[in-house]
C-alpha positions in Angstrom: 17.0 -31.4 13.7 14.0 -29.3 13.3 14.3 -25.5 11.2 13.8 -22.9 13.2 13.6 -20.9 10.7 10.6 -18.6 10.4 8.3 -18.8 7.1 8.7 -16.3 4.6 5.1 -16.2 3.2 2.2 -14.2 4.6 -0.2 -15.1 6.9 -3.7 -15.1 5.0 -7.1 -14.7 7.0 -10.2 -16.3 4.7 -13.4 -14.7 6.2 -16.1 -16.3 7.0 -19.8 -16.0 5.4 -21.3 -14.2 8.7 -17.6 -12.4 9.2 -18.6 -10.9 5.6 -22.3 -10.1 6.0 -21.4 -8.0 9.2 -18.0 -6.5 7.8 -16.6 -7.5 10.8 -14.0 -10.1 12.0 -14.3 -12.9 14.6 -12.4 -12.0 17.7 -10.5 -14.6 16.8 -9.4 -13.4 13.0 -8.9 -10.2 14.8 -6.4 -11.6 16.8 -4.5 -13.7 14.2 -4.4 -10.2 12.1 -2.6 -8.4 15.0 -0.2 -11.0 15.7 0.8 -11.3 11.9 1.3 -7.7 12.2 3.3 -7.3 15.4 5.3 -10.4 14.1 5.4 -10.5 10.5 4.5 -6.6 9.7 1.5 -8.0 7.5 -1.4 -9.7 7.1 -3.8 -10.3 4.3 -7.6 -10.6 4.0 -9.1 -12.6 1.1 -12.0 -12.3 -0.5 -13.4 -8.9 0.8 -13.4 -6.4 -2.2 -15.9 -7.2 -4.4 -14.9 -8.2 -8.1 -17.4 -5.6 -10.0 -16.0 -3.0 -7.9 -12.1 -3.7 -8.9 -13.1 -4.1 -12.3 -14.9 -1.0 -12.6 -11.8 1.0 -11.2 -8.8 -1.1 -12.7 -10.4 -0.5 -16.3 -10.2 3.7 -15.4 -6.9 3.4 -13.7 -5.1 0.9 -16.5 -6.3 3.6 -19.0 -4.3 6.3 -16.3 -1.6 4.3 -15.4 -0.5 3.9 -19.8 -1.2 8.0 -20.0 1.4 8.4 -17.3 3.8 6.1 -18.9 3.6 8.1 -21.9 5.4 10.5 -20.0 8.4 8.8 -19.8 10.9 11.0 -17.7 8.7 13.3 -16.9 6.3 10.7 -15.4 5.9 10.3 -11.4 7.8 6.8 -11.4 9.4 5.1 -8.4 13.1 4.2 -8.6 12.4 3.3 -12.4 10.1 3.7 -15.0 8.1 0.1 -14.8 7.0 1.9 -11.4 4.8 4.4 -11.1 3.1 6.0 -8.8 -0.5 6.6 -9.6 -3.4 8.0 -7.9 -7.2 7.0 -7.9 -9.9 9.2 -9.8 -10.9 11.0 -6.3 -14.5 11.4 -7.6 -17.7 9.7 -6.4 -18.1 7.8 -9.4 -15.2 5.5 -8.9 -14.9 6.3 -5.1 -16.6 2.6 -3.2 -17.0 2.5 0.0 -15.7 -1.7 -0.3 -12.8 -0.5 -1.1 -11.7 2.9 0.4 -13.9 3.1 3.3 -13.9 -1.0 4.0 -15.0 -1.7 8.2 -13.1 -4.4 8.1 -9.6 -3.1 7.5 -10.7 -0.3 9.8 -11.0 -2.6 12.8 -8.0 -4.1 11.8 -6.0 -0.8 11.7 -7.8 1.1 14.5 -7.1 -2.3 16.8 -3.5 -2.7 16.0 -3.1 1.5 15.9 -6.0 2.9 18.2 -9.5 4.4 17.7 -10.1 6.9 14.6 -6.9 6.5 12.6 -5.9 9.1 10.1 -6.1 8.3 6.5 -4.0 11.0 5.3 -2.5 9.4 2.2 -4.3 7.8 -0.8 -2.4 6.3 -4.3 -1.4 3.5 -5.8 1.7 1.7 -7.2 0.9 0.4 -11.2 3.7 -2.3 -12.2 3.6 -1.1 -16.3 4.0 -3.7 -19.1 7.3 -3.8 -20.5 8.8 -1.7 -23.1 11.8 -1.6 -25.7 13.0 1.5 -23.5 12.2 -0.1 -19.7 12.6 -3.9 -19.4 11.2 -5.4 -16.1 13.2 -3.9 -13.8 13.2 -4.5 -10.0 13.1 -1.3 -7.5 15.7 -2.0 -5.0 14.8 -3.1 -1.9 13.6 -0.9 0.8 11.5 0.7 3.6 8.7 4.1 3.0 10.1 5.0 6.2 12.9 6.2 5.1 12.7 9.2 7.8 13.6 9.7 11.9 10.5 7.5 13.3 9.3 5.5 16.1 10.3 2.0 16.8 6.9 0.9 17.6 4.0 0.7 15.0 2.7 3.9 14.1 1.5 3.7 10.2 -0.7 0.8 8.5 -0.6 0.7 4.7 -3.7 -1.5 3.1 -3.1 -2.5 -0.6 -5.3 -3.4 -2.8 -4.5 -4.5 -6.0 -7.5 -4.5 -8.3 -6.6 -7.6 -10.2 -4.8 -11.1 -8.7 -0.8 -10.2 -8.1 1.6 -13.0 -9.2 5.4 -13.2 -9.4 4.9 -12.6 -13.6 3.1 -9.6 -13.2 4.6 -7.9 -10.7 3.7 -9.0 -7.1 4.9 -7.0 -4.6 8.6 -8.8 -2.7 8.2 -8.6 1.1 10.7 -9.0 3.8 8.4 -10.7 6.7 9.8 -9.4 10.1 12.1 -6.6 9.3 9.2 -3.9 10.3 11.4 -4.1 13.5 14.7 -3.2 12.3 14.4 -0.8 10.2 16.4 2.3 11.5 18.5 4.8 8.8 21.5 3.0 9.7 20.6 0.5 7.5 19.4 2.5 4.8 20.8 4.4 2.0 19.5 7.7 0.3 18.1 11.1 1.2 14.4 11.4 2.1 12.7 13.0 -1.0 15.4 11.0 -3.5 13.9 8.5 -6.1 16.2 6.6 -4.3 15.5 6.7 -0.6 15.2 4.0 1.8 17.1 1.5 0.1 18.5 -1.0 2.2 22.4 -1.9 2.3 23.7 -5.0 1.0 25.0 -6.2 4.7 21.6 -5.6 6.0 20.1 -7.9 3.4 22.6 -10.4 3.4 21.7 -10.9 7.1 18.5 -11.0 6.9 17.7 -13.0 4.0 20.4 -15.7 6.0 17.2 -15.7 8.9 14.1 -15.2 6.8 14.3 -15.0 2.6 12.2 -12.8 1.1 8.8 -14.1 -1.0 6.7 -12.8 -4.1 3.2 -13.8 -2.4 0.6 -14.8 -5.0 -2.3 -12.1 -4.1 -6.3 -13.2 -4.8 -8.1 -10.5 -6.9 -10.5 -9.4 -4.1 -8.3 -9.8 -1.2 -6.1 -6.5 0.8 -3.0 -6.5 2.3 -2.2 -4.7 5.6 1.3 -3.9 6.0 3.4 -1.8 8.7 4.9 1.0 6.7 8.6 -0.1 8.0 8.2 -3.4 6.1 11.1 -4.0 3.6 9.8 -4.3 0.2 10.2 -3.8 -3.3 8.3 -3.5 -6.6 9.2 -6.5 -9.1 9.0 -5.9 -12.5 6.0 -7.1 -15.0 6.7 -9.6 -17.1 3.2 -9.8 -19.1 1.2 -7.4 -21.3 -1.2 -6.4 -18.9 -1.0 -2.9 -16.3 -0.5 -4.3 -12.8 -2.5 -1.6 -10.3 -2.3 -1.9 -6.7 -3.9 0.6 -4.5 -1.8 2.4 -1.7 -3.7 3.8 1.8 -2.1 5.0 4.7 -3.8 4.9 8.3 -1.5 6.6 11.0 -1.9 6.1 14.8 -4.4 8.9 16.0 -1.8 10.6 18.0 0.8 10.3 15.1 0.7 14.0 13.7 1.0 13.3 10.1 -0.1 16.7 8.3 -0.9 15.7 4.8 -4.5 15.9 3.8 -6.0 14.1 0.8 -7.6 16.0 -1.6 -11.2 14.5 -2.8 -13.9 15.6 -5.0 -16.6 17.6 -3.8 -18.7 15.1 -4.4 -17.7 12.3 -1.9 -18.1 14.4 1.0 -21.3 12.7 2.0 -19.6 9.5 1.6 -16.7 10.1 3.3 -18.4 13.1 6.4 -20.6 10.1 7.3 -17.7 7.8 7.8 -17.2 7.3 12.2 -14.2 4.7 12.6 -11.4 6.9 10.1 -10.2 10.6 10.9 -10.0 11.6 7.4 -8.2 15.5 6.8 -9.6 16.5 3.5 -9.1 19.2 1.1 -12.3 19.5 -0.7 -12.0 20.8 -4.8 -15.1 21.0 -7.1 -15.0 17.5 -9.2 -13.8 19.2 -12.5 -10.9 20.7 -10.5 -10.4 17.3 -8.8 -10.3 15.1 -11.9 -8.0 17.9 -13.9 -5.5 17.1 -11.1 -5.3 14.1 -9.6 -2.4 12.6 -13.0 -0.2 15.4 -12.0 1.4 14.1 -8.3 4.7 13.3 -7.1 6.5 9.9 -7.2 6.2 8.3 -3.6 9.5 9.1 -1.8 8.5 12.9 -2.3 5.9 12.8 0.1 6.5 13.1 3.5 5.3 10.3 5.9 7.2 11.9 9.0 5.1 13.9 11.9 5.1 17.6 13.3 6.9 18.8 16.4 
């Protein structure tokens, strides 16, 4: 008898040449990336960041990401220490359009969500070489919507790690297909807790009985899309080298989400001439911008929900 079994490993879209020179899929890539995401709750893209770019950031970032370490307890880690939630310099230097502004995740999003999504939310989750003090360490499995929120899709996260994700460094674990089940009755922990969203052990037991979970090898250049319901977790690094992969979050326009990022002064003309992306900004002069962006919270303290 034949498994009927769904796969556990991502469906991965490979552009072509003329996709890429227009930044724009084919109807048909389009289509495969909304049917991953009504089905799976993700998608990737290879080959669509540019390697300079990455490189330019990761090098900044890896430099970050050990500073925050340093920091130990005081540091804004996720359910441990290997974890940690960092942001991106938000200054024009390391701000690239291929990589925060990219068309092609837009018409991904703005397809699957509706014209002019809001990106309201902008980090990035840095799997940290090991330590005496924090041995590789898995986060517990869980869902960032860890809050009262609609059953249908409403918030697209695009990850993009700046170097190639693999099980020994830290690749993200994802639970295809549970973006649909994914209400706080099968959760554990407070919203705002370290701790929140984990799911119960029943909950996984099912599920893994239908559809295992995988630890997807990631291309350096490629993004993820995900639906922000997705069970997940962060898997510890096992090598020497700072694993950084960038977090954005585009909500559905009529999804009132009331965070705003905060960006440099000095991307405004990047970002004001940007048409497909509703983008809520604080505005701070760069030296203000740069003296703050280290000093965030861990990612369960921010609040994904909407307003009344």
């Amino acid at each position: 008898m034949l498994s009927t079994q769904k796969s556990s490993h991502p469906i991965s879209i490979r552009p072509s040449r003329a996709e890429l020179d227009t930044s724009k899929l084919s109807p048909q890539n389009l289509e495969v990336a909304i049917r991953s995401l009504h089905q799976d709750g993700l998608v990737m893209i290879e080959d669509l960041i540019p390697h300079k770019a990455l490189d330019y950031l990761n090098e900044k970032m890896v430099s970050d990401g050990l500073a925050l370490q340093g920091r130990k307890n005081e540091g804004p880690y996720n359910y441990n220490r290997g974890n940690i939630q960092q942001d991106p310099p938000p200054v024009r230097q390391y701000f690239d359009k291929n990589i925060f502004l990219n068309p092609m995740v837009t018409q991904v999003t703005s397809t699957m969500l509706g014209p002019m999504p809001k990106w309201t939310f902008c980090s990035g989750n840095s799997a940290m070489p090991p330590t005496p003090e924090t041995p590789p360490t898995s986060q517990p499995v869980h869902s960032d919507a860890d809050f009262e929120h609609p059953k249908h899709p409403f918030a697209l996260v695009v990850n993009v790690p700046l170097i190639t994700m693999t099980p020994k460094n830290g690749s993200t674990e994802i639970w295809l297909g549970t973006h649909t089940d994914t209400g706080l009755d099968v959760q554990e922990g407070r919203h705002g807790e370290r701790s929140s969203g984990r799911i119960n052990t029943t909950a996984l037991e099912n599920q893994r009985a239908v559809r295992p979970p995988c630890q997807p090898v990631v291309p350096k250049g490629a993004v993820v899309i995900r639906d922000l319901r997705l069970w997940h977790c962060g898997v510890g690094n096992q090598t020497e080298d700072v694993r950084v992969m960038l977090a954005m979050i585009h909500f559905a326009p009529w999804y009132r989400n009331p965070m705003k990022l905060e960006l440099a002064d000095d991307v405004k003309e990047i970002v004001e001439k940007e048409t497909e992306l509703e983008i809520p900004v604080n505005w701070v002069p760069r030296e203000q911008a740069l003296h703050r962006y280290l000093n965030r919270g861990f990612g369960n303290s921010y609040d994904f929900g909407q307003s009344p």
